[in-house]
C-alpha positions, 0 to 999 in steps of 0.5 A: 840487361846484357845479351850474351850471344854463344858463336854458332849464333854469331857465326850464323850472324856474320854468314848472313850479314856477309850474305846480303851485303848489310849488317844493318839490314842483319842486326835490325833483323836480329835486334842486335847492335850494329856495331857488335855485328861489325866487331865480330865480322872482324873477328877471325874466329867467326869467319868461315864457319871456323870457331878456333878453340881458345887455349888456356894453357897460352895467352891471348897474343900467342893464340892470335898469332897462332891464328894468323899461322 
């Protein structure tokens, strides 16, 4: 079965994991997969408790972009 995880609780996951300096220690905490911890650590949108709005009306490489701005 598939988890499917909202950002307030990957944004509360990348704090923590940033927090003691061990996403192993976090995702076993959070019975989650290391490595999707990892992806979402590099994921600007999770970062600095920012969740960027994704906009429909623009494709996904101007909204990276947009991002890096």
């Amino acid at each position: 079965m598939h988890r499917k995880f909202d950002d307030s609780f990957k944004i509360m996951s990348v704090d923590l994991s940033i927090a003691k300096g061990s996403v192993a220690e976090v995702a076993r905490e959070l019975d989650i997969d290391p490595s999707l911890l990892s992806k979402w650590r590099r994921n600007p949108r999770y970062i600095g408790n920012k969740v960027l709005p994704d906009n429909p009306k623009i494709s996904p490489e101007q909204q990276g972009i947009e991002r890096f701005a």
